[in-house]
N, C-alpha and C positions, 0 to 999 in steps of 0.2 A: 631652342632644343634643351638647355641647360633647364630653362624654366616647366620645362613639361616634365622633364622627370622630379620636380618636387614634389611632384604630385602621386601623393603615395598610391591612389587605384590606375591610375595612368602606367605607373610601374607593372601594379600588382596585375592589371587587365593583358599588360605587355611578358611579364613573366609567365601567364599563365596559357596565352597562346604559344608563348616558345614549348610550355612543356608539352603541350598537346600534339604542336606538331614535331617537334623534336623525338621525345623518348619513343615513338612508335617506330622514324628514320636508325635511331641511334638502337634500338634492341632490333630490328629487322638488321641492321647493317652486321651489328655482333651475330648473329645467327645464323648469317649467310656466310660469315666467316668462319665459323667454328664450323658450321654443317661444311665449307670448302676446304678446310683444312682437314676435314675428319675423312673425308672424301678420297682427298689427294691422299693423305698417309694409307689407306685403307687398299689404295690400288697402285701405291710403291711395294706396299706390303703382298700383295696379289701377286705383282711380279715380280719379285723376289724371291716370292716362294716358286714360283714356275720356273723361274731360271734355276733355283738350286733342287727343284727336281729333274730338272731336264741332266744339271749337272751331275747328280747322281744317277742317272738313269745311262751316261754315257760311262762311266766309270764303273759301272758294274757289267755295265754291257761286256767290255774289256775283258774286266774280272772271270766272269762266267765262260766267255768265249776263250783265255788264256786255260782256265781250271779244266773244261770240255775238250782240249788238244792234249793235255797232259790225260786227263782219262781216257782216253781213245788211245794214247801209247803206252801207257802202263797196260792197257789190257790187250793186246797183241801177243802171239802167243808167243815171238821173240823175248818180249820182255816177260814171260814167267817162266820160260826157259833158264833165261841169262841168271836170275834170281836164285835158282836150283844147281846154278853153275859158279863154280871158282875159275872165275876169269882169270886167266894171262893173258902175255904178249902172245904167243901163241895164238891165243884163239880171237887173231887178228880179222878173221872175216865175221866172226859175233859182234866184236866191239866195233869194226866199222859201221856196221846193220845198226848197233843201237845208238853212234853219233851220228849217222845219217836222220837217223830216228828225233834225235834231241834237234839236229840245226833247225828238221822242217818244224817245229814248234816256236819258233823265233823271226815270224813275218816282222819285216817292217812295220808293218801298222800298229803291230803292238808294243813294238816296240822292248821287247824283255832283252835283257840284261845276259843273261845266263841259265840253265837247268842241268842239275845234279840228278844224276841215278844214283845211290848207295847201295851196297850190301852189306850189312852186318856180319851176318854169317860166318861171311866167306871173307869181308876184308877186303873187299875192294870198292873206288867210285871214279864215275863214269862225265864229263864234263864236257863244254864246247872244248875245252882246254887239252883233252885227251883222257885216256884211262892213266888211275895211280892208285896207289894203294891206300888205303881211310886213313891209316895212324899216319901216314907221312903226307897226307892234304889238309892245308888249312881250314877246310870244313869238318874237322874230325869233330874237335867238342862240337861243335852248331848241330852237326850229323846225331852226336848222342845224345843233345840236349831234345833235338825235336823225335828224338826215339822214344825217350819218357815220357814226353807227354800224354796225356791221357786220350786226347781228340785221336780222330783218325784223320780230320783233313782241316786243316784251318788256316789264316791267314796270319800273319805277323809283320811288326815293321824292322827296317833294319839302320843300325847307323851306323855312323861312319866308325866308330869307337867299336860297335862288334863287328863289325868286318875284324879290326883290328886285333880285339881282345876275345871275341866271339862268346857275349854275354848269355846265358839264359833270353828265353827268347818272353819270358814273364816280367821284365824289369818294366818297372816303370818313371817313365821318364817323359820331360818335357821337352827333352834338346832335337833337334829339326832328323826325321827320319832321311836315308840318302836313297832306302827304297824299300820297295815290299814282299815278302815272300810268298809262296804258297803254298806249304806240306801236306803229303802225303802218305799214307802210311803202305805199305806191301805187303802181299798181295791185298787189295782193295777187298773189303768185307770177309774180312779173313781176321779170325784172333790170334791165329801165331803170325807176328810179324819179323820180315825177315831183311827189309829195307824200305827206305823212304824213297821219293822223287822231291827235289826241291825248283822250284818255278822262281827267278827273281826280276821285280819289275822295277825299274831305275826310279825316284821320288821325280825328276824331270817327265818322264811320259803320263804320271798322273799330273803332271800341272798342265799338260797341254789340254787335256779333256778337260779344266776347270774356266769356265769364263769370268774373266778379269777385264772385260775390253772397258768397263765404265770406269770413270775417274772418280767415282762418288761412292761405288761399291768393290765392295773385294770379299772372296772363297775363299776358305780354307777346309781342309779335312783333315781328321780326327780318326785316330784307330780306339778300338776301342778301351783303351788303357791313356785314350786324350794326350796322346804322342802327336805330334804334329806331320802330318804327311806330305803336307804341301806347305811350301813359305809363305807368307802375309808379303805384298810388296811395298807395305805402309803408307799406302794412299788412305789407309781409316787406322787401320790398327798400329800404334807408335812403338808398341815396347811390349816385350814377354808380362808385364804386370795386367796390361789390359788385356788380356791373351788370359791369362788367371783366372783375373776379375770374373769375365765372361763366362767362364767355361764354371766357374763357382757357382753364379747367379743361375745355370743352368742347372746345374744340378741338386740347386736351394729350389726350383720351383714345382708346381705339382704337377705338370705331364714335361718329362722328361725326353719324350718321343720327339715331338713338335712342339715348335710355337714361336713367340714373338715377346724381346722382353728390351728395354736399353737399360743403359746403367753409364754413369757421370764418370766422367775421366778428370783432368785437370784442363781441359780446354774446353771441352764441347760433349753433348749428350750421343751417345751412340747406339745404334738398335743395331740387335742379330738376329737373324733368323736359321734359326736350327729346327734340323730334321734327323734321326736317326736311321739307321737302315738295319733292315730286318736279316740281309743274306749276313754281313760279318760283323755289323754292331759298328761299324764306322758310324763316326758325327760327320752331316758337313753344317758350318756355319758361315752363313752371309752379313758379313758388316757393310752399315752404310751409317752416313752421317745425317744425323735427326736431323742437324740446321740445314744442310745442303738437299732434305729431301724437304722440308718445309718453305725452302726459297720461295717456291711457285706461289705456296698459301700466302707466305706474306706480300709478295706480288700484288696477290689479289686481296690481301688486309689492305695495302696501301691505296689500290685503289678503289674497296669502297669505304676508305676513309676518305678520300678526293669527291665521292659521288655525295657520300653524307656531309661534308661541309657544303657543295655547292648546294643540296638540298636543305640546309640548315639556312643560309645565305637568303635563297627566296624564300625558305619560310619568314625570316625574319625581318624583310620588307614586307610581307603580306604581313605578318601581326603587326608590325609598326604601321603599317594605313591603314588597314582594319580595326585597332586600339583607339585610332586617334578619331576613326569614326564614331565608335561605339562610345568615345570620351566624349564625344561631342554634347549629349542629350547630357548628360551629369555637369559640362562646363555652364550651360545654360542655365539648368538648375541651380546649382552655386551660384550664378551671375544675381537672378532674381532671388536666391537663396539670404546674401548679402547684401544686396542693391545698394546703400545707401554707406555697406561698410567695406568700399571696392580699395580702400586704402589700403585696408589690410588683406587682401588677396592673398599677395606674398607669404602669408604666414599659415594658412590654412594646408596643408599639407593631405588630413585626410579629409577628402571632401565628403564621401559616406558618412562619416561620424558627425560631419559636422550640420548635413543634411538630416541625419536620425536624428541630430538633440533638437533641431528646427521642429522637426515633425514632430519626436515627441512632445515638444513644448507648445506646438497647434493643438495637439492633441488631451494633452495636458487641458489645455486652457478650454477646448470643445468639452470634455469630459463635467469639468466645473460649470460651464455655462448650463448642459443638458442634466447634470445636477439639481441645477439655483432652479433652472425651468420646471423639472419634474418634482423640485420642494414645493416652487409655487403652484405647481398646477392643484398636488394634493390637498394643497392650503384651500386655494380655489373650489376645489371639490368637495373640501369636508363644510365650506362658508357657504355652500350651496347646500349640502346637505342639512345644515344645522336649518338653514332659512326653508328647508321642506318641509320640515319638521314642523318648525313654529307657522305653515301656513302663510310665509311672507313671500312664498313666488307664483307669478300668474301662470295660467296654463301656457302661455304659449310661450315665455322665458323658461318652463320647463323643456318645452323641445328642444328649445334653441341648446341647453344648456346636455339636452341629453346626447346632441350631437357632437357640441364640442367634448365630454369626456368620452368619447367614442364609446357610451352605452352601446349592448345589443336591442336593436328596436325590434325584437320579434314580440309579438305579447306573452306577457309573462304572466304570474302570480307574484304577490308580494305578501309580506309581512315584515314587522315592524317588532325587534328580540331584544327590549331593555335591560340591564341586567344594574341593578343594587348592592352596593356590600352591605351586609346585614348591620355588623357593629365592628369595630375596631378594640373593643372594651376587653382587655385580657389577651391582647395579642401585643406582638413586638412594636407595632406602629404606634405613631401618636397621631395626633390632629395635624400637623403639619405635612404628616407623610402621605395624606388623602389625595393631595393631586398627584404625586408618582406613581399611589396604587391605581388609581383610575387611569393613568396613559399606562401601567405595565397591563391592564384588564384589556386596556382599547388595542394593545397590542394582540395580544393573544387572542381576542376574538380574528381579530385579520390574519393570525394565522392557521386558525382551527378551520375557519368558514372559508371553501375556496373562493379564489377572488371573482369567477365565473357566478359564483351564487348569493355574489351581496353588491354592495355598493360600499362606499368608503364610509370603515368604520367612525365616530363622532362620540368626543363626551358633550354631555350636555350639564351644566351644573353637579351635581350629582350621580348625574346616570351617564350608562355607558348607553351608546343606543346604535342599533344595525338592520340596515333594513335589505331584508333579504329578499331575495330571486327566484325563480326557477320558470324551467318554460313550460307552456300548458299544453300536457299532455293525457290522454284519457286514462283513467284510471290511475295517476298519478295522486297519490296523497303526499302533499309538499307539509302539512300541517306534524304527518308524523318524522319527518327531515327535519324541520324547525324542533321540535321538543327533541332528537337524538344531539341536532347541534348544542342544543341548550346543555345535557347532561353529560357533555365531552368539556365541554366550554368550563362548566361547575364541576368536575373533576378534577380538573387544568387546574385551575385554580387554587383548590382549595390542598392541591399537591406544592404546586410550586411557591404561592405566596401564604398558606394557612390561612387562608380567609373561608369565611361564610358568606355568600351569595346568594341572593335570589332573581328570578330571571320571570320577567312577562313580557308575555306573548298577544299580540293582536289577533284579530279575527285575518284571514287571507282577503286580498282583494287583488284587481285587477288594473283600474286606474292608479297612474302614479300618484293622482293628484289627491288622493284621498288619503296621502299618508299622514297630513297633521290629525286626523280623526285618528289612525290606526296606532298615532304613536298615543295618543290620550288612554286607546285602549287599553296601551299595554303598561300605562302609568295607571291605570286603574284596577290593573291583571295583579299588579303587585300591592295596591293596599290590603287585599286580602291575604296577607301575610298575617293580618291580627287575626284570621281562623285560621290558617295552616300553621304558624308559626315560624321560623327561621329556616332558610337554607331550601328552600322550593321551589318548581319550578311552573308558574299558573299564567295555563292559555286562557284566554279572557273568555273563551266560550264556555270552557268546563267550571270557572269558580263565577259565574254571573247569570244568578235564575234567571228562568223563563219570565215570571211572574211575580209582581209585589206581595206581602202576605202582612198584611193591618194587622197589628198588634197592640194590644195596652200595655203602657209603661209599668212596668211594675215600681208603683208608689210604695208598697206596704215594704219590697224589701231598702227603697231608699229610705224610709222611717226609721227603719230599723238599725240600720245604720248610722244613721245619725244620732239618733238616740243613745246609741252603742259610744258614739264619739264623744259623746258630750258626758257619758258614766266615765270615760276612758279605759273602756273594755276592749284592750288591743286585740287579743285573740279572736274576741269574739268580730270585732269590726273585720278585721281581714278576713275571717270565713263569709261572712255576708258580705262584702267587695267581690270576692273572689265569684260567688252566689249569683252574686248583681249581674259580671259582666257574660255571663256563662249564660246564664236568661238571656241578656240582651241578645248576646251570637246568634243564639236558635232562634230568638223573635225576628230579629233583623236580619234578613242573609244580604241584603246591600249592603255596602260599605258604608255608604254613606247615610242610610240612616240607622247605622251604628254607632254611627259619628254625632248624631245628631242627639241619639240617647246620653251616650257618654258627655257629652258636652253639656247636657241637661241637668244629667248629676253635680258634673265639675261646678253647675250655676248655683244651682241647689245648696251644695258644699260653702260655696263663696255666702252666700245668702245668711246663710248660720252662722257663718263664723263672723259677719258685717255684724248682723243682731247681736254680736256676744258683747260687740263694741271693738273687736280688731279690726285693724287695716290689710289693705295686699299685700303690702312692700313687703311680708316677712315671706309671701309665697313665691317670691320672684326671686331668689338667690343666683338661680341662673342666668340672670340676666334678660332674660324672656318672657313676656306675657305668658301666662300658663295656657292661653288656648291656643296658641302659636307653637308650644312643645307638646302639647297634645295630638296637636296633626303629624307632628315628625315621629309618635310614636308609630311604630310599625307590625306590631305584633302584639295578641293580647297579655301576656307577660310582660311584657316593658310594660302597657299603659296600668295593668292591676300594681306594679312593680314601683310606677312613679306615681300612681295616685295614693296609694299607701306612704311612701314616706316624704312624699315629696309637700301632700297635700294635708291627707290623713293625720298623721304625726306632728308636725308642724301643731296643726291644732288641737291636739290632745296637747301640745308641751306647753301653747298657750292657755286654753282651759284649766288646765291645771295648776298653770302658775297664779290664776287669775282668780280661781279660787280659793287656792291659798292664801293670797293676800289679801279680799272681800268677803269670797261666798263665805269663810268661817266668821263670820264677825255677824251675817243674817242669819244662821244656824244658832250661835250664841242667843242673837236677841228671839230669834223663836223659842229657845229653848226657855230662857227668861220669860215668855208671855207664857207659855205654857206651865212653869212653877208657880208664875203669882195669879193666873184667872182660869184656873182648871175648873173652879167652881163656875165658870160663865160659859154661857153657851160659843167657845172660840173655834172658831174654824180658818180653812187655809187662805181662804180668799180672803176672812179677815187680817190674816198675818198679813197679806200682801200686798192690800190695801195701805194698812201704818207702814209698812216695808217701802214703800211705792215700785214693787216688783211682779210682773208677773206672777201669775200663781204656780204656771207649768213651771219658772226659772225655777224660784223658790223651794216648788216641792222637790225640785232631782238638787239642788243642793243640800236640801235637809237630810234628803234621803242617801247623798253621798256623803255628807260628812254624820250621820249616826247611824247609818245599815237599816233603817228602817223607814216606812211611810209616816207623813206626821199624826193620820189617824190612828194609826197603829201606836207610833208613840205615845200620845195624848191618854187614848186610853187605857195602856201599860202602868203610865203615869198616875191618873187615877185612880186603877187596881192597886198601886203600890201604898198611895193615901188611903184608900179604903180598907186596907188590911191595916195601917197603923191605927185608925182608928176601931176597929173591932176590939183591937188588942189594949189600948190606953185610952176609949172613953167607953159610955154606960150607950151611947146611941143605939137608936133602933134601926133596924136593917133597912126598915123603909127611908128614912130620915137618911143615913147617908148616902141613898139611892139617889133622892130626887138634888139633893147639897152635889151628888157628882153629875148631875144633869143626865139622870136614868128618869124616863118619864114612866115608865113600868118598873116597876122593882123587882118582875119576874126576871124581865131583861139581864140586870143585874147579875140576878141569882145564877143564869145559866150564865153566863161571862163568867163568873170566879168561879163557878165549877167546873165550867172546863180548862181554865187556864190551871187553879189547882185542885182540880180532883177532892174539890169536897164542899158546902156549902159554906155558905159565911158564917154562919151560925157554929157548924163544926170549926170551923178554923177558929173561932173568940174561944170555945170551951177547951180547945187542944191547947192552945197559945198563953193560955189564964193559971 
């Protein structure tokens, strides 16, 4: 036993069926008592009030029947005789008539005391006791006090002290009345009054009309000046204070007629029940004792506290075997909950909690496991994806594989959504930041593209790639889906990470297996970035003609450029590059044999600059074969952009240097052949000859280091000898013609005149 209640739900299972069955016993049990006790008071109260109307109802009865004798003798025509008369002894047959008249008003039953006739007037009254004169009967004051009075008939109490002293009949007073009066004024409804009749009822004959037989309650009556008319025989009321108290609280409350009120004494609580009466304004008040009328109530408190405990009793053997049922399936569970740790039994207290950190730690551990699972299966999924990609799975390791990632096997459309970042060049990234930008891209595409319309997104080297879904439905264009994903995706992107992206697109197909073709497509969709340029988004149908379209290279503008390179004409070589690759675009709308032109130049480029006598190594600073960084360019700006300085420059800085250091040293010695054998027939191909150079080389160094062709020089040259000689010898014009190797000497003549504007002959006569 001891051991079961360590157990804190064993407790809690066992406390929670006591209150269930419990507080429904124990508030039905208070409710039956309060409703029994509200009951019992409510029908003490009933009859209480019924007894002290009855007992008013016999005391007036009296009242009315005494006051009805007395009126029916006052109005007899004896008694308005007598009133008009000065009685003597003498008029002994009137005064017997009018005491015969008083005895019959005094039955037994009623029990009166006495009745007075007065005369004022005349001075005389009339009594059971005999006739006498007023001033010398001790009713004389009483007789003038109820003559003043205003009333014509009312009621009063009387005590022992005005019998005595014969007070005013207005005093008020609480000391015990010894009986009651009942005046009347003479002649009845008459304003001259000329005497009273006085009626007296002993305070003992109203206690007999009062019921007192109970031991628990007790009457009393109240005139209306709350004089006591009847005694209390102190079976409730103890003392004139509580007698006070009472009649205070009565007259503190708000209906003053009727009603029902207790109030605390020094022992015990007491109720009264008062009524007033309407004929003379008497109170009667019924005391009873609160406890002595609640006996019954708690009678029956006790015993349904007797029923509630034996009902509490079998409740709590039923919850103590039903707990210890219901503990069963939880002891079990802890048994196996623990198995191996029954040592410590003892000390497990809440088995709940200790079953929840169980479970949670199952669950814990399930959570991680279907974690590690759903990592790897992804893993598995994208290694599957990557190998559909590259064409490395057979058709039928495709199904197998479409059924384990619980693809939908309904047929679908596919396409194939690579997406590129343009350049990282002037943004916050560096080269190292490349693989996080491409998992934050692989992310965001998985969350832009629902998962119903793609398969598991995959980087692939460089590229982010998705191959998307949809099912085949009529009139469905899934192709204009793919290009809205594509420009949310490049939105996305270019908001949250500031990048530039481009995005190709496949053709749609319907077999899965055809996706390593469709992802080629869409690496194919993106090299036309070198005609659109940066940030685009090219479905391989719309950037890849119908049709080839055979074009010639344009040689004449690669001449020109090179030519350009080798004057070291920067401006001029970048417009013809720029020229170059603008031609190439239009001629070529493939990629690839745009690639094939540009690549041709690049050789071209390398060729001249081999001939000049340089090496590659200085074109390689990247680290890279140049036709290997030519294919990663992407756009026609990048590759006019690196073959200008990458290429171009390089070798103008070469050339240039290289002529500084040589080509001025074969310009000198030209210039030397041509000051000492201007008279010999010299030409270029002779210089180049003793030179052992080229003649093209030759001539564009001459022509770059003097601004001029050397024919042009040579003959300048001679022009300049020709005019010294005009000037400082007698020669004849023919004679210096044929000495500067003019084989016409007309030849000559228009030479120096056009050079300056006059003949030779003019210039020896101007110059002399």
């Amino acid at each position: 036993m001891s051991r079961l209640f360590t157990s804190k739900y064993l407790v809690r299972l066992l406390i929670f069926s006591l209150l269930i069955g419990t507080v429904p016993v124990v508030t039905l049990g208070t409710l039956s008592f309060i409703r029994a006790k509200d009951s019992v008071q409510q029908k003490v109260n009933d009859s209480n009030m019924q007894l002290l109307q009855q007992t008013q109802k016999n005391v007036e009865q009296v009242l009315q029947l005494f006051e009805n004798l007395m009126t029916q003798y006052v109005s007899t025509t004896l008694v308005r005789e007598a009133l008009q008369t000065s009685i003597t002894e003498r008029n002994f047959e009137m005064l017997n008539e009018l005491t015969a008249g008083l005895n019959k008003m005094q039955p037994f039953e009623l029990g009166a005391k006495n009745v007075y006739l007065a005369n004022l007037k005349h001075g005389w009254i009339i009594s059971n006791q005999g006739y006498s004169k007023l001033e010398d009967s001790s009713m004389s004051k009483a007789v003038q006090s109820y003559f003043q009075s205003s009333a014509a008939s009312y009621w009063t109490s009387v005590t022992l002290q005005d019998q005595k002293d014969s007070p005013t009949a207005q005093s008020v007073s609480h000391d015990p009345a010894s009986g009651v009066r009942l005046i009347k004024k003479l002649p009845l409804n008459s304003p001259n009054t000329t005497g009273v009749i006085i009626g007296e009822l002993p305070a003992y004959s109203l206690e007999k009309l009062v019921f007192n037989e109970s031991a628990d309650r007790e009457t009393v009556i109240l005139d209306r000046d709350n004089r006591l008319l009847t005694q209390p025989e102190g079976r409730v009321i103890q003392s004139s204070e509580e007698l006070n108290h009472a009649i205070e609280s009565i007259n503190k409350s708000d209906n003053k007629d009727r009603g029902y009120l207790t109030f605390k004494t020094h022992n015990e609580t007491i109720g009264v029940m008062y009524l007033s009466s309407e004929y003379n304004g008497w109170k009667y008040l019924s005391f009873s004792s609160v406890s002595d009328i609640t006996k019954d109530s708690r009678a029956i408190g006790w015993y349904t506290l007797y029923v509630s405990l034996g009902v509490f009793l079998v409740i709590f053997f039923l919850s103590w075997a039903g707990s210890k049922r219901m503990y069963s399936p939880i002891q079990r569970i802890l048994s196996f909950a623990v198995s191996d740790q029954s040592s410590n039994d003892g000390h497990i207290k809440d088995e709940l909690q200790f079953i929840g950190d169980h479970i949670h730690s199952l669950r814990s551990s399930q959570t991680e496991l279907r974690d590690q699972l759903r990592k790897h299966s992804k893993q598995l999924e994208a290694f599957f994806i990557r190998r559909l990609l590259q064409g490395e799975i057979r058709p039928g390791e495709t199904r197998e594989r479409w059924m384990q990632f619980s693809y939908d096997s309904e047929p679908a459309q596919f396409g194939v959504m690579t997406v590129q970042i343009d350049t990282i060049e002037n943004t916050r990234y560096t080269e190292g930041d490349f693989d996080l930008l491409m998992f934050a891209v692989n992310n965001i595409v998985g969350e832009l593209i629902p998962a119903t319309q793609r398969l598991e997104p995959v980087v692939m080297v460089n590229n982010q790639v998705t191959i998307c879904r949809s099912g085949i439905e009529e009139g469905n264009d899934y192709g204009n889906d793919l290009y809205r994903f594509a420009e949310r995706i490049q939105a996305t992107i270019r908001e949250l990470l500031n990048l530039k992206i481009s995005i190709g697109i496949s053709r749609l197909y319907t077999d899965i297996n055809d996706t390593p073709h469709a992802y080629k497509q869409s690496l194919e969709a993106l090299t036309y970035r070198v005609r659109f340029g940066e940030q685009v988004i090219l479905p391989f149908d719309s950037v890849l003609p119908d049709t080839r379209i055979a074009a010639a290279y344009p040689d004449w503008l690669e001449k020109e450029l090179i030519e350009a390179v080798k004057m070291e004409e920067r401006d001029k070589a970048r417009d013809i590059l720029k020229e170059f690759i603008q031609k190439v675009l239009g001629d070529y709308p493939r990629y690839y044999d745009f690639q094939m032109a540009m690549t041709r130049l690049l050789i071209d480029l390398i060729r001249e600059w081999q001939e000049a006598g340089e090496t590659m190594n200085s074109l390689q600073a990247s680290g890279k074969p140049i036709n290997e960084h030519l294919l990663e360019l992407k756009t026609a700006e990048e590759i006019e952009e690196w073959i200008f300085h990458d290429v171009i420059e390089p070798m103008m800085a070469a050339l240039h240097q290289r002529w500084e250091s040589q080509n001025k040293k074969i310009s000198e010695r030209m210039l030397d052949m041509i000051h000492k054998e201007f008279e010999s027939e010299l030409t270029l191909e002779l210089c180049a000859s003793r030179l052992n150079y080229h003649p093209n080389y030759i001539k564009t160094v001459f022509r770059k280091e003097t601004g001029s062709n050397f024919s042009d020089y040579l003959s300048k040259y001679r022009l300049s000898v020709a005019k010294q000689w005009l000037v400082e010898t007698d020669m004849k014009i023919n004679e210096i013609a044929e000495r500067l190797q003019y084989h016409n000497s007309q030849n000559f003549i228009r030479y120096f005149r056009k050079l300056e504007d006059m003949t030779p002959g003019q210039y020896r006569e101007k110059h002399r």
